[in-house]
C-alpha positions in Angstrom: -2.3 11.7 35.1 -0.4 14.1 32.5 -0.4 13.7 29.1 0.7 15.3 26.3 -1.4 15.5 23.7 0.2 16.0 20.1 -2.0 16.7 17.1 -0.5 18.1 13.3 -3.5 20.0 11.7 -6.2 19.7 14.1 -7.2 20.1 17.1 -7.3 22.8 19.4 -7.8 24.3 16.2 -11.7 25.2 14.7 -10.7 23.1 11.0 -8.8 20.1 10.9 -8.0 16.2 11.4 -9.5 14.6 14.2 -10.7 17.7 15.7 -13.5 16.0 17.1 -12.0 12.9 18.4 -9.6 14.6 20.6 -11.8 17.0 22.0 -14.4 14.3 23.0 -11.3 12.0 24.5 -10.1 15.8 26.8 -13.5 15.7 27.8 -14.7 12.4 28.7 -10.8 11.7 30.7 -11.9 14.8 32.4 -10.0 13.5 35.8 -6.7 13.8 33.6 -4.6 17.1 32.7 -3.5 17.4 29.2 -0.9 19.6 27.7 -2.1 20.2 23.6 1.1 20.5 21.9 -0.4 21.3 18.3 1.1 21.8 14.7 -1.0 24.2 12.2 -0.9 23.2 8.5 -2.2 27.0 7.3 -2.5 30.4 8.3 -6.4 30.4 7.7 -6.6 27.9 10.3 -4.5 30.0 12.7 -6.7 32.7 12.0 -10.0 30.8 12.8 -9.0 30.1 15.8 -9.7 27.7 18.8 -12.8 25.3 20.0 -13.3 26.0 23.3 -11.1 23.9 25.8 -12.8 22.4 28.7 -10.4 23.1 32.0 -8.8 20.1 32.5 -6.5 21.4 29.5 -3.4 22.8 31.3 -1.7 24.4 28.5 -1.5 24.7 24.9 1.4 25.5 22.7 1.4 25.6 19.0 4.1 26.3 16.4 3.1 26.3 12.2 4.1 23.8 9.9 3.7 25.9 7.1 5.7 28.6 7.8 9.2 29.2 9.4 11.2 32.5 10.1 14.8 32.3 10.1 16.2 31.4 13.5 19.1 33.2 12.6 21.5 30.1 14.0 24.8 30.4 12.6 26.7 26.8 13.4 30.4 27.0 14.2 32.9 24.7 12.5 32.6 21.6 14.6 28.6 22.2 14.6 28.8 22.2 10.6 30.5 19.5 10.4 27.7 17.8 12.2 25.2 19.2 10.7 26.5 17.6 7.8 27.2 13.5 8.7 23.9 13.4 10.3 22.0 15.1 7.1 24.7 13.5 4.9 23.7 9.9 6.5 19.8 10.7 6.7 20.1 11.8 2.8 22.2 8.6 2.1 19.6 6.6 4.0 16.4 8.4 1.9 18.3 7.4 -1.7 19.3 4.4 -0.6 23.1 4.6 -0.3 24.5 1.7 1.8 26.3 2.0 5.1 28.2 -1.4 5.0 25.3 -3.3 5.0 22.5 -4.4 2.2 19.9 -1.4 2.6 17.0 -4.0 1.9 16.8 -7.6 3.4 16.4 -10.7 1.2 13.0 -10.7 -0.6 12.3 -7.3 -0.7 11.8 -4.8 -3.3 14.4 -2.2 -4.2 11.8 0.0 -5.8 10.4 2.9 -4.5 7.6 2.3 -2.1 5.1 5.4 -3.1 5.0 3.6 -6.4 2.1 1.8 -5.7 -0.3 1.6 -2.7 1.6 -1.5 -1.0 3.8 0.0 2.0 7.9 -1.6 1.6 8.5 -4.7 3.5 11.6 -6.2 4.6 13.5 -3.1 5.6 16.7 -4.0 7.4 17.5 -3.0 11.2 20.8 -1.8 10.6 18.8 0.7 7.7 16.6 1.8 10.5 19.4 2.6 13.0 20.7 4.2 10.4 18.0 6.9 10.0 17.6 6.7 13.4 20.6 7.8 14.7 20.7 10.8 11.8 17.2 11.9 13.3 18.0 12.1 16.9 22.2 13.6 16.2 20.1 16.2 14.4 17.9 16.7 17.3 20.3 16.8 19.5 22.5 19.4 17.1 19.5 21.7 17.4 18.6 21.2 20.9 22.3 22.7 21.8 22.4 25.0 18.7 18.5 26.6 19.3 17.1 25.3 15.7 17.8 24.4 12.2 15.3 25.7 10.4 17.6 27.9 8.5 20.4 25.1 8.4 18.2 22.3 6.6 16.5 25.0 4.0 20.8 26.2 3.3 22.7 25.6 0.4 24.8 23.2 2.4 21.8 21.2 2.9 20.5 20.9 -0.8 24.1 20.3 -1.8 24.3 17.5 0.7 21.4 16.0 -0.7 22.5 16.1 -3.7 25.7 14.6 -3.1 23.8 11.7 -1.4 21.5 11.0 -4.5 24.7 10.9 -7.3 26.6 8.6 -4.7 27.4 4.6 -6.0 24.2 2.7 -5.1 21.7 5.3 -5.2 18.2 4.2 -6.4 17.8 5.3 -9.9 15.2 7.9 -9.3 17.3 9.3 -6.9 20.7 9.6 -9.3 18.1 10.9 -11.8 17.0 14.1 -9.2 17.5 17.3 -10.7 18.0 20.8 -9.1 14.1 21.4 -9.1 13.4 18.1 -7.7 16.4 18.3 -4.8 15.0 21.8 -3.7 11.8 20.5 -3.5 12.4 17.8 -1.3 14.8 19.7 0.7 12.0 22.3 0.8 9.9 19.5 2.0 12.0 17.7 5.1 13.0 21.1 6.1 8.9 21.4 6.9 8.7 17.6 8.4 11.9 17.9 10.6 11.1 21.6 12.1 9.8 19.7 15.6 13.2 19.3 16.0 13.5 23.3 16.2 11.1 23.5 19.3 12.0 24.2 22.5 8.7 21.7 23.9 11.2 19.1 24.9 12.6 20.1 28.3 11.7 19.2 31.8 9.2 22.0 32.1 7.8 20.7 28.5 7.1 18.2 27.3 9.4 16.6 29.9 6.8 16.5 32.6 3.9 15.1 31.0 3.6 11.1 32.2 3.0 10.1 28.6 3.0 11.4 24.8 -0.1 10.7 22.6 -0.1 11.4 19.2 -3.1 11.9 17.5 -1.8 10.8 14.1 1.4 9.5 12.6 4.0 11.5 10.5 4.9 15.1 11.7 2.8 14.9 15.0 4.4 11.5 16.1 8.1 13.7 15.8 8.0 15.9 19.2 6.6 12.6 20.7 10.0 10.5 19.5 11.9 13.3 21.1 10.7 13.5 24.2 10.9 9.6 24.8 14.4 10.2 23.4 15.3 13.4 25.6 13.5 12.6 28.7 12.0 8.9 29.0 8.7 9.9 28.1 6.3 6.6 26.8 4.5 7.0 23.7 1.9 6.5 22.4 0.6 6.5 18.6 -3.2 6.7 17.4 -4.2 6.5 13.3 -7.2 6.3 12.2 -6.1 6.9 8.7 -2.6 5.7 8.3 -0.3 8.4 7.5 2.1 6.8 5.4 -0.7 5.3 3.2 -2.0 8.8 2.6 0.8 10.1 1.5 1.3 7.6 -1.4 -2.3 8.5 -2.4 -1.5 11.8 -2.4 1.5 12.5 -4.2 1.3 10.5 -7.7 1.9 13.6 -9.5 5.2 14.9 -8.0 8.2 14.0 -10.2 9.8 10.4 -9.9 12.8 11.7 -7.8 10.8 13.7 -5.2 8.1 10.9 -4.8 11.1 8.7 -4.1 12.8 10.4 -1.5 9.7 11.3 0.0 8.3 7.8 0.5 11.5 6.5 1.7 11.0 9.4 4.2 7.6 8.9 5.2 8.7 5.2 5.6 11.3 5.6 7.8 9.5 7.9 10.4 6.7 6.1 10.0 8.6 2.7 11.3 10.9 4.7 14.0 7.1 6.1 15.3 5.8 2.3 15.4 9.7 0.7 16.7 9.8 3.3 19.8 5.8 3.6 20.6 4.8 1.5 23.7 1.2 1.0 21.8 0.0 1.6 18.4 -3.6 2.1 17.6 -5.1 2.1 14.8 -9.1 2.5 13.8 -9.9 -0.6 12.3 -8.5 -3.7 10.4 -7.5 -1.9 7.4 -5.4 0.7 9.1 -3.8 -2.0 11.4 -2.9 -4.4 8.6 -1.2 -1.2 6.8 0.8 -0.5 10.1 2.1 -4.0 10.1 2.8 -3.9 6.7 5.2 -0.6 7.9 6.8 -1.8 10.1 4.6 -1.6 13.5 5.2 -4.9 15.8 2.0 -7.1 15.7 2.4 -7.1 19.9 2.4 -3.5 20.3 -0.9 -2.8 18.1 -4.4 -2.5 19.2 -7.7 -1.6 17.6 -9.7 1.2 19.1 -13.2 1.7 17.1 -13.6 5.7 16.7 -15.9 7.0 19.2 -19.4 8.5 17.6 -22.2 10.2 19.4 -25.3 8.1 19.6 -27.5 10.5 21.0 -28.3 12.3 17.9 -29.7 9.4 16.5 -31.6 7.6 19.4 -34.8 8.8 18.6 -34.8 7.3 15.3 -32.8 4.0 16.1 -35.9 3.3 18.5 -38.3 3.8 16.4 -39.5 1.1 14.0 -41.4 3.5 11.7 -40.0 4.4 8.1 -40.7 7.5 6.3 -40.8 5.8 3.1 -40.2 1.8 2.2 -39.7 2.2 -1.0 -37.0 5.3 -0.9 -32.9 4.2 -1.1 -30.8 7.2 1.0 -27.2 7.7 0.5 -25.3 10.1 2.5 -22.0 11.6 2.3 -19.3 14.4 0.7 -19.8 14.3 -2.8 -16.7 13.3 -4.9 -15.4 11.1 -7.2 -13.9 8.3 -5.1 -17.8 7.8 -3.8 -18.4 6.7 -7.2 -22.3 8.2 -7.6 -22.0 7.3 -11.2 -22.6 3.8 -10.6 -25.2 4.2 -7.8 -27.0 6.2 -10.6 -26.6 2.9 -12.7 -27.6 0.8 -10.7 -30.8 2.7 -9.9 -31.9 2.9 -13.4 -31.6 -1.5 -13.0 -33.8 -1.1 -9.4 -36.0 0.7 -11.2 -37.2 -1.2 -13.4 -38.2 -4.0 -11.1 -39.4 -1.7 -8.2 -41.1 1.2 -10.3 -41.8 3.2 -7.0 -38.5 3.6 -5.8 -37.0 6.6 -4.9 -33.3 8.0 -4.6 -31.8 10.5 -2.3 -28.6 11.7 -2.5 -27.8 14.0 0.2 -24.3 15.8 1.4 -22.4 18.7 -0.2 -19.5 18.8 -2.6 -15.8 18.3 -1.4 -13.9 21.3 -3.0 -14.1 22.5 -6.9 -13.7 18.7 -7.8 -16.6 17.6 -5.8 -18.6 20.7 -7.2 -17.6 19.6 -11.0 -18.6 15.7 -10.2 -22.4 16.7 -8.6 -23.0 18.5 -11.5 -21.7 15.4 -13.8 -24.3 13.3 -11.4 -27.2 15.6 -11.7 -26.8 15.6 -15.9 -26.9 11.7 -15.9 -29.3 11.7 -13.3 -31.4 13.6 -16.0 -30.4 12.2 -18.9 -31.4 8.4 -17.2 -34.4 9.3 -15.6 -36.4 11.9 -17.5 -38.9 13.6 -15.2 -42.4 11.6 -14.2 -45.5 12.7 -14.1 -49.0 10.8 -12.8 -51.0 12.6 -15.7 -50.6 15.0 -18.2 -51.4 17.7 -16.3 -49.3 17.3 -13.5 -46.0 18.3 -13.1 -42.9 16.1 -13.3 -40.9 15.0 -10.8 -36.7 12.9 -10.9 -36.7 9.9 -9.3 -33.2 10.9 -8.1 -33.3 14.2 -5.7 -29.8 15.8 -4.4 -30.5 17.4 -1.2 -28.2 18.6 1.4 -28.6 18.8 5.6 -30.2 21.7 7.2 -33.0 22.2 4.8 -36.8 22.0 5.9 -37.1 18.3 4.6 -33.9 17.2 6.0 -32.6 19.2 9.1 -30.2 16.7 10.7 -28.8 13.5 9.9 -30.5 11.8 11.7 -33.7 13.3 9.5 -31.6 11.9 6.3 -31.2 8.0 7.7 -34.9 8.3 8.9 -36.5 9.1 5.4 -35.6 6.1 3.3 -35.7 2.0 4.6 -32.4 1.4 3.1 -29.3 3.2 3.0 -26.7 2.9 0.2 -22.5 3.3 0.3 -21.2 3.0 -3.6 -17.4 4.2 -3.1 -14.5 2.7 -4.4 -11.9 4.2 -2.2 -13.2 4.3 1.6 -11.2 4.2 5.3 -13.5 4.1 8.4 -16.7 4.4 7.0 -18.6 7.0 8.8 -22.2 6.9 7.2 -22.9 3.3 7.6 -22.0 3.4 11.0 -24.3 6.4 11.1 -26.8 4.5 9.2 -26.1 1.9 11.8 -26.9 3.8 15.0 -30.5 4.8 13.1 -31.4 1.1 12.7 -31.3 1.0 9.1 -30.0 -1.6 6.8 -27.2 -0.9 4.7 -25.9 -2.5 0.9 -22.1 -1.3 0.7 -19.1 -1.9 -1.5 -16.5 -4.0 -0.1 -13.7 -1.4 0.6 -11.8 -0.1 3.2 -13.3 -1.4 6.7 -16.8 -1.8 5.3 -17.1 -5.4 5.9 -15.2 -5.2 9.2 -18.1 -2.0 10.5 -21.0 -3.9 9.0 -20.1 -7.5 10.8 -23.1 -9.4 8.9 -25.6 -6.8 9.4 -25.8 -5.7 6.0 -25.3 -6.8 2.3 -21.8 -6.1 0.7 -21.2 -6.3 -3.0 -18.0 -5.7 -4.9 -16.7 -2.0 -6.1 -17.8 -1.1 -9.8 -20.5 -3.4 -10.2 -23.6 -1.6 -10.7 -25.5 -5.0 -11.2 -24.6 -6.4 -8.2 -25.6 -3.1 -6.1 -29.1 -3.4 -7.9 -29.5 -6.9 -6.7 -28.8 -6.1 -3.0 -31.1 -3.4 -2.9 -34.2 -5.2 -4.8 -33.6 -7.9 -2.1 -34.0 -5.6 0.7 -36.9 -3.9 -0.4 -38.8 -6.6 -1.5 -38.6 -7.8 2.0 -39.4 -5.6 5.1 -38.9 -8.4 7.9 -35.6 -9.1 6.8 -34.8 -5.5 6.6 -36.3 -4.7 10.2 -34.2 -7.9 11.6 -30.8 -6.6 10.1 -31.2 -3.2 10.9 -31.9 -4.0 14.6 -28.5 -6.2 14.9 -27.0 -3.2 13.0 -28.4 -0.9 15.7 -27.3 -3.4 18.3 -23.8 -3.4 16.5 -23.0 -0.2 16.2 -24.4 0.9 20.0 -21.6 -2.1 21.4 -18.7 -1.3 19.5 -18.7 2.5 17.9 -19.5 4.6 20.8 -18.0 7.7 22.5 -17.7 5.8 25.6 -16.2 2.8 24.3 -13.5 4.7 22.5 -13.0 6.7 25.8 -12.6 3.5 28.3 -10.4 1.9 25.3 -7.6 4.8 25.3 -8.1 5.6 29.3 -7.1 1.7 29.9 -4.2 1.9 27.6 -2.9 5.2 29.5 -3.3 3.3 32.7 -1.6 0.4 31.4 1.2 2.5 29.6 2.4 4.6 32.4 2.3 1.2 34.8 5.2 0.2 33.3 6.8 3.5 32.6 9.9 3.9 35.0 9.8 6.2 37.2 11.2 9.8 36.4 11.0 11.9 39.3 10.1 11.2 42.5 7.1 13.1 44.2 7.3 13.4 47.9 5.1 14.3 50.7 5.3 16.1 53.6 7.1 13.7 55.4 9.7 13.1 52.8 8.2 9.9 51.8 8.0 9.1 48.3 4.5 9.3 46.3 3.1 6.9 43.7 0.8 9.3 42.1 1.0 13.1 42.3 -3.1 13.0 42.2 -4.0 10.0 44.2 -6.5 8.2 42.2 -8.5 8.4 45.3 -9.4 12.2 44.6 -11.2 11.6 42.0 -13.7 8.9 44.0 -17.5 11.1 43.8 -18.3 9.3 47.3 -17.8 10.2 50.5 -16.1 7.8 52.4 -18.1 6.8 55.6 -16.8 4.4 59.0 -17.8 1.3 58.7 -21.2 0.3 60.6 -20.4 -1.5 63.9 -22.9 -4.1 63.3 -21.1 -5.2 60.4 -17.5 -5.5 62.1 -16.8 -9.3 61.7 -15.1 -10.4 64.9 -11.5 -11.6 64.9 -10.9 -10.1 61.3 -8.0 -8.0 60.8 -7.1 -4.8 62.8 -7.5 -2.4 60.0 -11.4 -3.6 59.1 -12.6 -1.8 62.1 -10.8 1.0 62.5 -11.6 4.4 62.5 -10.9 5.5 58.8 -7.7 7.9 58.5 -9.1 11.3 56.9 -6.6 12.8 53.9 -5.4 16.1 53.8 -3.5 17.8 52.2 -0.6 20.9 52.9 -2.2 24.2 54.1 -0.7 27.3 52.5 2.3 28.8 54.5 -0.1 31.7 55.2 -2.3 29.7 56.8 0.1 27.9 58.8 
């Protein structure tokens, strides 16, 4: 099988989203060809360069997202004019401009969507068309035109826009869009939309691949839209952070009008993405509940667990020593949304009923903001636990260490997990939380706030208290170290857990099932034929792949009368020699 791989960001690339993910899915479907069709977000990433590809990866063809040089396409009259009712209706769509039909269905909110972190519900199919057919006329203008980068970042565009945005109906933060705000979003789409500027979408492109798998939603689900719409090509969507949800986390600062148009953007792609995919994934129950909330229909979704490696942390998970019983570890990237602060609180309450208890804090900052919040953490760390000392001429020593991986106390992770008997998670913003599972794998017990798909990951195998509540994390941990059997019992069903459903190889058999499943009832595109003329099922007959040599059938185990074909002489394949050979 062929399949297209589409990433925004990430891989093949050395920094990015889901880097590992999709090179552990290549490599474990190594009887399948891929073709990495990959968008880069920055030139430093270009500039670092690749992970090495193992060989089943055919080809790899990349274009950048952040920058575009001026295709130089000069549209004739009748192309213009074009250009401008398919902008003109996706503009009119984005501000909310009815066609001839109510924009939102009964029930739903006419506010703008990024306004807080609920996704809008209710929009109308006729809305969607709509956008839809403005998408795919643009496509289709740039497919015979060769691009529009230089179209969509034109005057005529931003005046389009604008004439959209003052047009009877208009949502209010759209008629309220100044100059700044309509080049900035103008600036924006013309970024989203330049997949429709690639030249991946013909027969010996994106054309020929069996199926389309996007590694994320948003601008890497676009080149997949068109080549289902250009060529018949199934899709396929994957999230295991939801796109659309990060966006609305991600732009609260942008001005009222730009964070309008923007959502409604995000929205609609984000719905066409779910409306055309054969099968949408998503990580866990969190993400899957936001993709319904989107738009995505409840048949079409499936959860598929992220694959982790186990093997780092085998050793550890199988052994039922502890480096220290009365030692708490959390483990992550420091920032704010990990809320440290009331960890540290709710230490200073563990320690005064378990005296010897130890903290250990251990992971880097994320960025200057993560840099400036460690050192918050370290001063209350100090100012809440002034050092100890066993007498007075010994030296004191924090209760709370900050530590990070690769040092001689701590070299791996799995080194981290191993050195306390329980291991703590305080955020109050979380997706697919990584370091439980992690925690998981290692056979310790875990006390986590109930966010993201905490509770979902830990499935009764740990304690789970609610966000901000400093009290309540104190109580969870007390109760776990105050009693070992109960900590050895959980962490072995954690261990148990974590080995059934979080693996590579689960997430691996998961996707390679769906791609089975997905090009099974695919139409058939082109016909393959052998040397006889007859038609062929499968370029690669699945039967290549088989690491046994097939062998005649014993005689003493011919069953007499059976069927002509059971006994036999087995029928060798081969395959066409090269005309030299011939």
């Amino acid at each position: 099988m062929r399949i297209g791989l589409l990433t925004e960001g990430g891989y093949p690339y050395v920094s990015g989203d889901a880097r590992l993910w999709c090179d552990r899915l290549v490599r474990g479907l190594g009887q399948h060809e891929f073709d990495v069709h990959a968008l880069s977000r920055s030139r430093h990433q270009e500039d670092e360069g690749w992970i090495p590809l193992p060989p089943n990866v055919r080809r790899v063809r990349t274009a950048p997202m952040w920058t575009a040089e001026d295709d130089d396409v000069v549209l004739g009259r009748r192309a213009r004019r074009r250009f401008t009712e398919c902008f003109g209706e996706l503009a009119a769509v984005l501000s909310g401009v009815s066609g001839g039909a109510p924009a939102v269905s009964p029930g739903a909110s006419a506010g703008t969507p990024g306004a807080s972190e609920r996704p809008s519900e209710g929009v109308s199919t006729h809305e969607a068309d709509r956008f839809a057919n403005a998408l795919y006329g643009l496509a289709e203008l740039a497919r015979e035109a060769g691009g529009l980068v230089g179209v969509i970042r034109s005057e005529t565009a931003v005046r389009t826009l604008e004439r959209a945005c003052r047009a009877p109906g208009a949502h209010r933060a759209a008629r309220e869009a100044r100059v700044p705000d309509l080049l900035a979003v103008a600036g924006h789409l013309e970024r989203a939309l330049r997949p429709l500027s690639l030249d991946w979408y013909e027969d010996d492109g994106l054309g020929a691949v069996d199926l389309c798998h996007a590694a994320s939603g948003g601008p890497a689900a676009l080149p997949g839209l068109l080549a289902r719409h250009f060529t018949g090509v199934p899709l396929l969507v994957s999230e295991y952070g939801v796109r659309l949800r990060t966006h609305y986390l991600t732009a609260p600062d942008a001005p009222p009008a730009v964070r309008s148009l923007l959502a409604a953007f995000h929205g609609r792609l984000a719905a066409e993405a779910y409306a055309r995919a054969e099968v949408v994934t998503a990580g866990n129950t969190h993400a899957r509940r936001w993709q319904e909330r989107c738009g995505a229909d409840r048949e079409k979704l499936r959860t598929v667990y992220p694959g982790m490696d186990a093997r780092p942390f085998a050793e550890v998970g199988e052994s039922s020593e502890c480096a220290d019983p009365d030692t708490l570890v959390w483990v992550g990237r420091v920032e704010p949304a990990k809320d440290l602060v009331s960890l540290l609180h709710a230490f200073a309450e563990i320690r005064k009923r378990q005296p010897k208890t130890r903290l250990r804090i251990v992971g880097a900052p994320a960025g200057s903001e993560g840099t400036a919040y460690l050192g918050h953490c370290r001063t209350l760390a100090a100012q809440l636990f002034p050092d100890e000392a066993d007498g007075p001429h010994a030296t004191g020593d924090n209760p709370v260490s900050f530590e990070e991986i690769g040092g001689p106390e701590l070299p791996s992770l799995a080194d981290a997990y191993a050195s306390g008997a329980v291991t703590v998670l305080s955020s109050v913003v979380e997706g697919f939380p990584v370091s439980l599972v992690e925690a998981m794998l290692c056979g310790r017990v875990t006390v986590s706030t109930d966010v993201g798909a905490v509770v979902e990951v830990i499935g009764g195998t740990g304690l789970v208290v609610p966000p901000r509540n400093p009290r309540a994390l104190a109580e969870a941990c007390v109760a776990l170290l105050r009693d070992p059997a109960r900590r050895a019992r959980l962490g072995a069903a954690a261990r148990a857990r974590a080995l059934e459903l979080f693996t590579v190889e689960q997430n691996i058999e998961a996707f390679h099932s769906i791609y089975l499943e997905m090009v099974s009832r695919a139409p058939i595109r082109r016909v393959v034929l052998d040397e006889a003329g007859a038609p062929l099922p499968f370029a690669v007959p699945a039967e290549a792949h088989v690491p046994l040599r097939w062998a005649a059938p014993s005689p003493s185990l011919a069953v007499r009368g059976g069927p002509g074909w059971a006994t036999a002489r087995p029928v060798r394949a081969t395959t066409a020699a090269p005309e030299g050979a011939r």
